[in-house]
C-alpha positions in Angstrom: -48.2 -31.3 19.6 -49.3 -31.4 23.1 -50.5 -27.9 24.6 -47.9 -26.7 27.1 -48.3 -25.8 30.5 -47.2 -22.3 32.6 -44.6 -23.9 34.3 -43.1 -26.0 31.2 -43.0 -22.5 29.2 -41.2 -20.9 32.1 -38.5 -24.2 31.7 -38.3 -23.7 28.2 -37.7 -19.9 28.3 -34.9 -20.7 31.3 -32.9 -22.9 29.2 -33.2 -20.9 26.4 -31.8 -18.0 28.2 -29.3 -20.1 30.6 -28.6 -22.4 28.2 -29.0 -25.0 31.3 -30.9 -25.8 34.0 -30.5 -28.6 36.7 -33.4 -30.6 37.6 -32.9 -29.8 41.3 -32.7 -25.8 40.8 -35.9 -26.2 38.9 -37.7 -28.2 41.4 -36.5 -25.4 44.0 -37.7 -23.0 41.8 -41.2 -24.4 41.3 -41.5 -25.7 45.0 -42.4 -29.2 43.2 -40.7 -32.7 43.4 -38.0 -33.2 41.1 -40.3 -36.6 39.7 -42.5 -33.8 38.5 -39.6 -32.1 37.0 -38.8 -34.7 35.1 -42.1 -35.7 33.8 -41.8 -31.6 32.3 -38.2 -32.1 31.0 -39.6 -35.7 29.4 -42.4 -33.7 27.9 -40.8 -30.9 26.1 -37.3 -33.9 25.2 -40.8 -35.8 23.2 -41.4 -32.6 21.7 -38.2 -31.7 20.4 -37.7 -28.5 22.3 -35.5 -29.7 24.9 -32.6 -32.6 25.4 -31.5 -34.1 28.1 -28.9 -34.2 29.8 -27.2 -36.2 33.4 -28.7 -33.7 36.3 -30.6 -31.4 33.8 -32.0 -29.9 30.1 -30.7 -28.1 27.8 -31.0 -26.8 24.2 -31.6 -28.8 21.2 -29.1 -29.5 18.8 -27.5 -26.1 16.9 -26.9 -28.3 13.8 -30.6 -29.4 13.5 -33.7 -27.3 14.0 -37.1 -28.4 15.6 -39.8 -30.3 14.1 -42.1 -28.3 11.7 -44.8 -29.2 14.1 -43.2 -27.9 17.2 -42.4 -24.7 15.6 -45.9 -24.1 14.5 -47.4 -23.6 17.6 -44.5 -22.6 19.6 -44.7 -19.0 20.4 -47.8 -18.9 18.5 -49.7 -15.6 19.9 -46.5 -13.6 19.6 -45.4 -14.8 15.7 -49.1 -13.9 15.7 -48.8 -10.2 16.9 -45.5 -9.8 14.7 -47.7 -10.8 11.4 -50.2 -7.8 12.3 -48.0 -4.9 12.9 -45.5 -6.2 9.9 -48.6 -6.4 8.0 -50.1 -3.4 8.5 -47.2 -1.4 7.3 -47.1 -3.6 4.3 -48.7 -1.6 1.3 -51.0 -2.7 -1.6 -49.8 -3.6 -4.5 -46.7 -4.3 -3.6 -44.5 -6.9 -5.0 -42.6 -9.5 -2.4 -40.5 -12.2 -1.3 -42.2 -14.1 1.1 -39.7 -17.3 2.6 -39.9 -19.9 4.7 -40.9 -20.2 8.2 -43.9 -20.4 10.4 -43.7 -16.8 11.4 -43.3 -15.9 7.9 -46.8 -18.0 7.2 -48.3 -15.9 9.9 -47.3 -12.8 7.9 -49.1 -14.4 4.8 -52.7 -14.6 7.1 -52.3 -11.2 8.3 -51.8 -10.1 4.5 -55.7 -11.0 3.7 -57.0 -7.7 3.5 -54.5 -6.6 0.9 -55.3 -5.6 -2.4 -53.0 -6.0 -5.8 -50.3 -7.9 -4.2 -47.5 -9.9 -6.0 -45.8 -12.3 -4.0 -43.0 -14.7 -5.0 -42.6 -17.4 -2.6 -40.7 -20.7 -1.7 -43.3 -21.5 1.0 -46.0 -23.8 -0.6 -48.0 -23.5 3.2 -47.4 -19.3 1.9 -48.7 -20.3 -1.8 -51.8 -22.2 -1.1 -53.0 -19.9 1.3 -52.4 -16.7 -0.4 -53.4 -17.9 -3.5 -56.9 -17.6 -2.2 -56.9 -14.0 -1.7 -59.1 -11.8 -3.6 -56.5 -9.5 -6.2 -53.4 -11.7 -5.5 -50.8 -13.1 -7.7 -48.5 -16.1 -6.6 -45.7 -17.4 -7.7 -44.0 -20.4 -6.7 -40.6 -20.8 -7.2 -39.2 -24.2 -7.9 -36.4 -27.1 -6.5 -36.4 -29.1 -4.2 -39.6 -29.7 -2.1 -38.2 -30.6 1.7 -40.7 -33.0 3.3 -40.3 -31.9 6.6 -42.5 -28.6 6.1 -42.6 -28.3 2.2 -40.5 -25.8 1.7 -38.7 -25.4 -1.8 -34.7 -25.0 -1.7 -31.8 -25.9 -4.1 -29.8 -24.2 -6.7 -33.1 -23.6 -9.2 -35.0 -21.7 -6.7 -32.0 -19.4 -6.0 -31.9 -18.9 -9.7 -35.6 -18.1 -10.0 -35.9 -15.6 -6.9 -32.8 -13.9 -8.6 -35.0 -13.1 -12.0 -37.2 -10.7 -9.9 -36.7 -7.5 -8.1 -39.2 -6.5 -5.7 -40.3 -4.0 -3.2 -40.0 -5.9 0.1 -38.4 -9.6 0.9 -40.2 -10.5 4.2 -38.0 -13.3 5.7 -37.7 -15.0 8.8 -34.3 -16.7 10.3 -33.4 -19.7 13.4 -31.2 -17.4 15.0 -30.0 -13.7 16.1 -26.6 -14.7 17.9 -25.9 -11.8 20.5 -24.0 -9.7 18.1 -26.1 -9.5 15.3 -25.1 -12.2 13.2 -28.2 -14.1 11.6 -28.1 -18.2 11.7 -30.0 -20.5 10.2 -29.8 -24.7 10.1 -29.4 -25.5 6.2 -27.2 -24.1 3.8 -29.8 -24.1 1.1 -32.4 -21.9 2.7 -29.3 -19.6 3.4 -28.4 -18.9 -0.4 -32.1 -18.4 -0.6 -32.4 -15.7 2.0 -29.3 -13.9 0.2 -30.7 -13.9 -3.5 -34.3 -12.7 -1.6 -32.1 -10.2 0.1 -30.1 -9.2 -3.1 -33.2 -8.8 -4.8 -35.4 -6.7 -2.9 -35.5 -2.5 -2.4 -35.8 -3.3 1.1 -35.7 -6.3 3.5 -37.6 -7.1 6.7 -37.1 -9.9 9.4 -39.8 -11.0 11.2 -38.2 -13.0 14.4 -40.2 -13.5 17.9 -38.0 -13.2 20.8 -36.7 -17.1 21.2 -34.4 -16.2 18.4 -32.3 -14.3 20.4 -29.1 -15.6 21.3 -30.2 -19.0 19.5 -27.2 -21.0 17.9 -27.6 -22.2 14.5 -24.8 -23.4 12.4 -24.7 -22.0 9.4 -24.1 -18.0 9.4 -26.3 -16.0 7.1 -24.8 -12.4 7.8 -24.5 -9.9 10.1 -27.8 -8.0 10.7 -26.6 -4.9 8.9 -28.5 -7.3 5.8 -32.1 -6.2 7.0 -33.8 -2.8 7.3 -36.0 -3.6 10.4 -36.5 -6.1 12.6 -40.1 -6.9 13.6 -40.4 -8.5 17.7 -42.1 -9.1 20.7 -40.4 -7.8 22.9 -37.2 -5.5 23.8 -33.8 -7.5 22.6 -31.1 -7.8 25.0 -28.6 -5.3 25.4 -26.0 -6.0 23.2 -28.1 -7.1 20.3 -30.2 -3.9 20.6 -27.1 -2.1 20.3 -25.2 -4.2 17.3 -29.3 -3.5 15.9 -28.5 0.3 16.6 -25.4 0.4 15.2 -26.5 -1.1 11.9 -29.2 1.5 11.5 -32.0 -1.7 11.6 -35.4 -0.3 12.3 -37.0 -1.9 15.5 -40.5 -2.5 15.6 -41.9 -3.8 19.0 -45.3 -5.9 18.6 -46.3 -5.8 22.7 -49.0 -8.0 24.0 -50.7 -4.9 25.2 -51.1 -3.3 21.8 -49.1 -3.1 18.5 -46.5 -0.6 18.6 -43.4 0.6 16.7 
C-alpha cells in the first residue's frame, strides 16, 4: 500500500467525519487545482479507502470492510500507541481472548515482555507471533480460515472460545456508531466477539479514533458489552456520553504520552 500524503490523510479524515466532500470545496480548501484533487481522490478510491462519487468522495461501502492490507497500515502509529497503554495494564499470567483485527495484532507485539500468559486466539497473524514469546501458551481455535487476512470464523470456533473462561477478551470492532452501538462487517466474526465476550471476567476494546461514527452492517451490541474502551483521542460528544452512561472505562493513548 502506497504511503499517504498530509493532504490525502486530511481528505480521508474529512470524509470520514462529513461523510462527503466535493472535489471543488476540497481544492478550495487546499488552494490546489481540482486535477490534483482528483489524482488524491483516485489514490485513496485504488486503495480502498475512498469511493467515488459524481462531484466528490465519499465512504466505502458499510456492507464490506477495507482490504486487509489497507487496514494494516492505516492509522498505524495510533493502533500503535493503543497496544502500549492496553498492554501495560495487561498483567502476567493472565489468561485471554485475543480476536481479530490489525489493532488487536498490535496489542499481541506490545504483549512481548509478558511473562506466563495464556492466550486463546482466532488470529493466526496473533498465533504465529505470540507463539514466539518466551513463557507463552497459544491456542488456536479452529473453523474456517478467511483468506482475506486469515482469520478463523464459523460455528466451531464459537464452540471452542465458549469451552474457556478467561480473565480478559481483548477485541477490536469496524465500528462505534454515535450512540454506542458496536458494528462490525460479517456475521461470523460477530458471534465470535459475543462467545469472547460471554466468556471473559472482563472485556476490553481496543478502537483508534476512525471508528467513530463508522457504519458497519451488522450490529454487535450496545457498548454497555465492554469494560473500557482504549483510543487516541477524545470521542465525540454524544458517544463520550452513551460511554459514560454505560460505566465504560476510557483510556486516552495521546501522541504526547500514554495516559489514562
Amino acid at each position: 500500500m502506497q504511503e499517504l500524503n498530509a493532504r490525502q490523510k486530511e481528505i480521508l479524515e474529512l470524509v470520514r467525519k462529513q461523510g462527503f466532500v466535493s472535489i471543488e470545496a476540497l481544492a478550495q480548501r487546499f488552494d490546489v487545482t481540482t486535477q490534483t484533487i482528483r489524482r488524491d481522490i483516485n489514490a485513496l478510491c485504488k486503495q480502498r479507502l475512498l469511493r467515488r462519487y459524481h462531484g466528490g468522495a465519499g465512504l466505502p461501502s458499510s456492507v464490506e470492510n477495507l482490504a486487509y492490507t489497507a487496514r494494516k497500515v492505516l492509522n498505524l502509529e495510533e493502533k500503535r500507541r493503543i497496544a502500549r497503554l492496553l498492554a501495560a495494564q495487561v498483567p502476567d499470567q493472565a489468561s485471554l481472548f485475543i480476536t481479530l483485527g490489525t489493532t488487536t495484532e498490535e496489542i499481541a507485539r506490545a504483549l512481548h515482555g509478558h511473562r506466563g500468559l495464556r492466550v486463546i486466539t482466532n488470529n493466526m497473524h496473533v498465533a504465529m507471533l505470540m507463539s514466539g514469546y518466551q513463557d507463552c501458551e497459544v491456542i488456536l481455535a479452529g473453523g474456517v480460515v478467511r483468506s482475506r487476512d486469515h482469520g478463523i470464523t464459523g460455528e466451531s470456533t464459537v464452540d471452542f472460545f465458549r469451552q474457556f473462561r478467561v480473565d480478559l477478551a481483548l477485541i477490536g470492532i469496524s465500528g462505534i456508531d454515535s450512540d454506542g452501538t458496536l458494528l462490525d462487517f460479517d456475521f461470523h466474526e460477530i458471534n465470535v466477539l459475543q462467545a469472547a465476550i460471554a466468556n471473559a471476567r472482563q472485556t476490553w476494546l481496543a478502537a483508534d479514533h476512525s471508528k467513530f461514527g463508522r457504519h458497519a452492517l451488522v450490529r454487535l451490541g450496545p457498548v454497555s458489552m465492554v469494560d473500557a474502551l482504549f483510543t487516541d483521542v477524545e470521542p465525540p460528544p454524544r458517544l463520550a456520553a452513551a460511554l459514560a452512561e454505560a460505566g465504560v472505562q476510557l483510556h486516552i493513548a495521546a501522541a504526547d504520552q500514554n495516559r489514562t
